[in-house]
N, C-alpha and C positions, 0 to 999 in steps of 0.2 A: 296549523299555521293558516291562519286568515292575515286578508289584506284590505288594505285602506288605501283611500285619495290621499293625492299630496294637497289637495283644494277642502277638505275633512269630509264632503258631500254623500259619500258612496258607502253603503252598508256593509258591511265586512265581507269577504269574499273566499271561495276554496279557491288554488291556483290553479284547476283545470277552468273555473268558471273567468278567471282574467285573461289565461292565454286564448283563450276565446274571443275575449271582449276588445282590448286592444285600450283606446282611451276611457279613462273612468267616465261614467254618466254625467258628472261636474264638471266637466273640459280637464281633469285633474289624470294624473300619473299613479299607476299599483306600487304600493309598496309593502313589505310585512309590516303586521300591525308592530311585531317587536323582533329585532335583526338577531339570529343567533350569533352565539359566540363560541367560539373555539378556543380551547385551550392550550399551551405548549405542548401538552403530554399527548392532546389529539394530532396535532403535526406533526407531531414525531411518527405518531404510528401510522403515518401517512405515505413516508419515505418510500416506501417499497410499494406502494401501488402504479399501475398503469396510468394510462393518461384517461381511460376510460372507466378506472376503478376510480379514481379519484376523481370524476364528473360525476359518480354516480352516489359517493359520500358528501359531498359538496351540494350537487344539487338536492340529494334527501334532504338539508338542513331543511327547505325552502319548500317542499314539493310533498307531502304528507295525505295527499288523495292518488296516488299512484303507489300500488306494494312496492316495497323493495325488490323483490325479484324482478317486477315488469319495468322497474327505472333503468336497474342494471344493465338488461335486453335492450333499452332502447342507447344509453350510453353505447354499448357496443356497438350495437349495428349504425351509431354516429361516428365512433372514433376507430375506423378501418384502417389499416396497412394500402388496403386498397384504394378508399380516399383520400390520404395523404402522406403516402409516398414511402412511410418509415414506420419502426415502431416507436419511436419516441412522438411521433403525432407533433411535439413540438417541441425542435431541439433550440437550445441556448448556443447563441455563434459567436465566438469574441471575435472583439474586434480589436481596440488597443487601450490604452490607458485608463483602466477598469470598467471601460464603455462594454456591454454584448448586447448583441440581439435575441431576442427573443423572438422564436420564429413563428409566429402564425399564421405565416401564408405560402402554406404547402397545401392546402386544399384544393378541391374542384376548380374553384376562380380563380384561385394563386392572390385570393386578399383575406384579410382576417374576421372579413365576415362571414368566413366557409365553418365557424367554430362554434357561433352559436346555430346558424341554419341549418347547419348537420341535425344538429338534435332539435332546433323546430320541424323540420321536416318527419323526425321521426316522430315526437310527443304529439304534431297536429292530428296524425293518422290515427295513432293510437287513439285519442281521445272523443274525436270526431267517428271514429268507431262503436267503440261503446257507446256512444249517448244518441248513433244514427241518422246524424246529419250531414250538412252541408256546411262550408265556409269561405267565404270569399275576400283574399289576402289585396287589402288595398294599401299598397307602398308608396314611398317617393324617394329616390337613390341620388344621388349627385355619381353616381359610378360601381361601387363595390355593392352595395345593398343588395341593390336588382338582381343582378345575377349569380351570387351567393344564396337567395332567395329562390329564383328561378332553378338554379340547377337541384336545391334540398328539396322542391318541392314539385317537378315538373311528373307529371304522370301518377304524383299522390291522389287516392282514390278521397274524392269529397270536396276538394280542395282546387280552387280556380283563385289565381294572380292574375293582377291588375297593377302595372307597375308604371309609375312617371317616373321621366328624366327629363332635363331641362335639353330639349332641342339643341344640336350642336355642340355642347357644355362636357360632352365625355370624349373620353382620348377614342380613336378608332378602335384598338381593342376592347375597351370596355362596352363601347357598343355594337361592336361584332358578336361579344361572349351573347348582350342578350337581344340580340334581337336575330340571329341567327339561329335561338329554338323556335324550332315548329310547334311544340307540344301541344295537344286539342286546348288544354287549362292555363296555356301563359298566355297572356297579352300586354302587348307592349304601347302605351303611351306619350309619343316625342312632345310634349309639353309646349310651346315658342315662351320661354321667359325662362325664370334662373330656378335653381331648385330651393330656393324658400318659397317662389309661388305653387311650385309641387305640392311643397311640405301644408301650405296652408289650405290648398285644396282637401288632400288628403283628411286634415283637421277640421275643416267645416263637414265636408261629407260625414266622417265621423262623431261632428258632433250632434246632427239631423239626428237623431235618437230614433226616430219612424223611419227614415230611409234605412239605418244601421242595420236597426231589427228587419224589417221586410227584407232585405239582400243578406242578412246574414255577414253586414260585416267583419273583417277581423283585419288584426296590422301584423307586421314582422320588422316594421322598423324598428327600432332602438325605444319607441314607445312600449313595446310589449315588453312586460316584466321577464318576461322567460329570455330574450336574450339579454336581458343587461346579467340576469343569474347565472345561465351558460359561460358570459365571459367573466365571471368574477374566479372559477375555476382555474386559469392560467395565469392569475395571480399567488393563488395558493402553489400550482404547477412549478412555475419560473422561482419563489423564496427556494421551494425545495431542491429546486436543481444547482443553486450560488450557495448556499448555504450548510454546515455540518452539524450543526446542533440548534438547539432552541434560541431564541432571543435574538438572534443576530440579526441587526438592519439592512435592508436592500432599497435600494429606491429604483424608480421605473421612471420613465420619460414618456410621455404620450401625446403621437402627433393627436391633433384636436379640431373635431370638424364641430361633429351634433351634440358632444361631451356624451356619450353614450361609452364609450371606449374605457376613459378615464374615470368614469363616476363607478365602474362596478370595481375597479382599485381602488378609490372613495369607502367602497362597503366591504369589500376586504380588509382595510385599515380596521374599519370600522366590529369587527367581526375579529377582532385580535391579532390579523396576519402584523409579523413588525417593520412595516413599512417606514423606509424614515422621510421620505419624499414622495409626490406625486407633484412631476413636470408636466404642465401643460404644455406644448408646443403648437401654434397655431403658424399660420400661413401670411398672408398679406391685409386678410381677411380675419381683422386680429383679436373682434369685437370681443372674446374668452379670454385674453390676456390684458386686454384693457380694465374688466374687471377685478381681475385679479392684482392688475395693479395701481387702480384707483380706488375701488368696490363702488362703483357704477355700471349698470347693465346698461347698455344701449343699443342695440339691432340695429342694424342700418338697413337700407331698403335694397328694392331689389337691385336699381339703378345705382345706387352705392357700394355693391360688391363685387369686387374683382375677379377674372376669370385670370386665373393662374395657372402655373405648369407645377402645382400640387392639386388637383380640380377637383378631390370626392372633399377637402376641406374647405370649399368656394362655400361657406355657409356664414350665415351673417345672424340664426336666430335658432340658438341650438335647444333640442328639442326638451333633450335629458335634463337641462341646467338648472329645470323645476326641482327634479327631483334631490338636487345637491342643496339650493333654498332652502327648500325644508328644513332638513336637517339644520340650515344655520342660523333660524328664524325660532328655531326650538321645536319643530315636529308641528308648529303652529297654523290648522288648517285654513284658518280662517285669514291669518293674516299674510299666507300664501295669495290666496284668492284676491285679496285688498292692491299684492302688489301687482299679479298681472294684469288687473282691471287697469291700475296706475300705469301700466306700461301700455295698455291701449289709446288709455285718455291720452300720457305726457309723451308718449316712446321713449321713457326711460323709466328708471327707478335706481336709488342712492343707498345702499349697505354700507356707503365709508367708515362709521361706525361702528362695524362687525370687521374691519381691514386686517386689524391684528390677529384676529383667531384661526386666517385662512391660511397662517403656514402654524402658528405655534400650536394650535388645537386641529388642524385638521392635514396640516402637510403638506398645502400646496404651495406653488410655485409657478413662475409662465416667463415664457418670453417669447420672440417671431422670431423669423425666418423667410429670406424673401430669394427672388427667384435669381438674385446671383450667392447670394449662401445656398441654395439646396443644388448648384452646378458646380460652387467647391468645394462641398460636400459630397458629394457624389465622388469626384475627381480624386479628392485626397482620400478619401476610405479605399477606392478601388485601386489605388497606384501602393497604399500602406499595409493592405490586406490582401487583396484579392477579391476582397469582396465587393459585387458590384449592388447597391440599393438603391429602392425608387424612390422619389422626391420625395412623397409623406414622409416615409423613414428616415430620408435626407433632413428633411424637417425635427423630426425627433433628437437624430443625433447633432446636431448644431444647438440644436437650445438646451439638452443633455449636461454637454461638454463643462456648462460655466456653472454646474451643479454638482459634478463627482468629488468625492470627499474619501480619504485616507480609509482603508478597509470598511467600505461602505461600495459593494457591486452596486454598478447603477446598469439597469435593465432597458434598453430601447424596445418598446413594441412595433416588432416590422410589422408595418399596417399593408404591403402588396409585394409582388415582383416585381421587379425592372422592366422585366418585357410589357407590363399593361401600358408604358410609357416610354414607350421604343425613342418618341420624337426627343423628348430631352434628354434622354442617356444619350442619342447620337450628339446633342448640343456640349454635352459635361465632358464625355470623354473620345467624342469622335469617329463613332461605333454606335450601330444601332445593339440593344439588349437581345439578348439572345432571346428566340420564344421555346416552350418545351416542344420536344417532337409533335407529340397528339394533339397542339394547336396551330400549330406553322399554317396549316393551310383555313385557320379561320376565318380571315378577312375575304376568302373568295365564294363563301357562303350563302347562300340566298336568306333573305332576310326579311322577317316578319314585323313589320311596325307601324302602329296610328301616328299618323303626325297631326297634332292637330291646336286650337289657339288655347293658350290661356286664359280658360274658360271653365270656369264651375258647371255650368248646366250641360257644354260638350262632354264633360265625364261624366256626368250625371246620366246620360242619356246612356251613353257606350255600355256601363255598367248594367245599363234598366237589359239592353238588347244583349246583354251575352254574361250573366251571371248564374252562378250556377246555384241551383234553389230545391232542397228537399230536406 
């Protein structure tokens, strides 16, 4: 299994040498040169695996420079009883009128990025082992990233983070989880500006090909192929848990920031699972539904994006959304390339013409969700259920709802817990969320963090003086 740019530039690749690399050489996105596929008769014989047996069949598809015995090893020691909570790693929660959750934020950080950074934290070690070096993880979070990130990887031997977030922009706990580690190898970044100018930093640094190489560096955000493959896993997971035999259609809902979440559903379809929908749900900040319902891309700038009471989806230029192009362009590397040149020159680019094939050929969907829908939302799930959910997820299931169809289970991806957003559960239903025991006293923590301007050459520097290099 080699890989390719989504921009055609980059000479084909083993997957240890991408989860390394992070952005292709051509500013372009890893992809398989050709996506497996799975058969009815292989999902079946899937049913009875763990959640860690079935990471470690899933990710082989994709992963063919690591033995199968040593993939197994590292699935396990990602998918613990100990780091999240239960054996089923990730249970299915109904809720009502064929709506459940799917749950993936039982993790370390209690958000759904504890699913892939489990197992980057464990493949980085491994790999950066064997070949005896160093690497230095350059992110950019609007919230869950970072410290999903930080806690898979804190005290991993090789391995130093380097994490933005946009100053001010995360809920108090989300910036208590990361800036209250000490570890010698995190370091934290407060940004002053919104997290696309994060995200853009990150992306020039990483495009400087000589700074890359010299510092060694590597990404964990949703740019690296290894987690958009990690989360395509709980796709395959969540069919077999609604489902009793072959063929049968489930659709998913997916709150929607960087489309990293939603796009490894994308290759799950894609890959045979019978998907019969894929709901984007975006926030106020709605530039992924706009396409989806015009097919016009437009990014809006920084001073054009809203700071919402959903804040890890405050994203106005998502990162993965290359990688979904492609595929609709025809796998066309070149004319990938042509259109994000066209979105520098014009700040946009026009697909209308492609508008039809995005539900009937590829399943999607979108609609928003703004900050008095995700407060009755919240409200009417927890007074209908019991169950209390955090705004993302409040998100998911409001744009959800006007998509469920007659024996067709439709899937919400609970993207965090309630507690990360104490302030709007206490707005929605009058009560702050509850936190888990072993965090209650996080906010009184001492706390480790650079604040500093948005500024390219300011991380430039921080990097040069505290990177870890052998």
């Amino acid at each position: 299994m080699k890989y390719r740019s989504t921009r055609g530039g980059m000479t084909p690749q083993p997957f240890s040498d991408i989860l390394l690399e992070g952005l292709a050489p051509d500013g372009g996105l890893a992809l398989p040169e050709q996506l497996p596929q799975v058969s009815a008769q292989t999902l079946e014989s899937w049913r009875s695996l763990s959640y860690s047996e079935l990471a470690a069949q899933v990710l082989g598809l994709f992963i063919d420079d690591i033995p199968p015995a040593d993939l197994a090893r590292l699935t396990a020691a990602a998918y613990t009883v100990e780091n999240f909570g239960s054996v089923d790693i990730v249970p299915v929660k109904p809720l009502d009128h064929g709506v459940s959750l799917l749950g993936l934020s039982q993790g370390p950080t209690l958000a759904f990025k504890d699913m892939a950074m489990q197992f980057l934290g464990q493949v980085f070690e491994y790999v950066l082992e064997k070949r005896g070096t160093s690497l230095n993880i350059l992110g950019a979070t609007s919230g869950d990233t970072g410290s999903a990130a930080e806690y898979a990887l804190r005290g991993k031997k090789g391995v130093a983070v380097f994490m933005l977030s946009p100053h001010g922009r995360m809920s108090d706990f989300q910036r208590a989880q990361m800036y209250s580690l000490q570890d010698e190898n995190i370091h934290n970044l407060a940004v002053k500006g919104v997290f696309d100018e994060c995200q853009d930093i990150v992306k020039a640094l990483s495009s400087d090909l000589d700074f890359k190489a010299q510092y060694r560096l590597g990404a964990v955000n949703s740019i690296n192929w290894a987690r958009i493959a990690a989360q395509v896993v709980y796709y395959f997971w969540g069919w077999l848990r609604v489902t009793t035999g072959p063929d049968q259609p489930v659709s998913f809902a997916v709150p929607s920031g960087n489309f990293g979440n939603i796009l490894s559903g994308h290759l799950a379809r894609q890959m045979g699972l019978p998907i019969r929908r894929l709901v984007l749900a975006t926030n106020e900040n709605n530039v992924l539904e706009e396409f989806f319902r015009t097919g016009v891309y437009r990014p809006r700038s920084a001073a054009q994006t809203h700071a919402t009471s959903s804040p890890s989806m405050d994203i106005s230029r998502a990162s993965n959304f290359e990688r979904f192009v492609f595929d609709l362009v025809g796998q066309d590397g070149a004319r990938v390339a042509a259109l994000w040149k066209e979105l520098g020159e014009k700040g946009y680019f026009d697909l209308s013409n492609l508008k039809p094939e995005f539900e009937s050929r590829y399943g999607f969907a979108s609609g928003v969700s703004t900050h008095a829908d995700r407060l009755a939302t919240i409200k009417a799930v927890h007074e209908g259920t019991g169950v209390l959910i955090d705004p993302h997820t409040a998100d998911g299931v409001k744009v959800a709802r006007a998509f469920v169809e007659p024996g067709v289970p439709m899937l919400v991806l609970e993207t965090a817990l309630p507690a990360k957003f104490s302030e709007t559960i206490q707005e929605a239903i009058g009560q702050p969320a509850p936190a888990p025991e072993h965090l209650r006293d996080l906010g009184s923590l001492p706390q480790k963090v650079e604040v500093m301007d948005c500024s390219l050459e300011a991380v430039r520097r921080y990097i040069q003086d505290h990177a870890k290099i052998y």
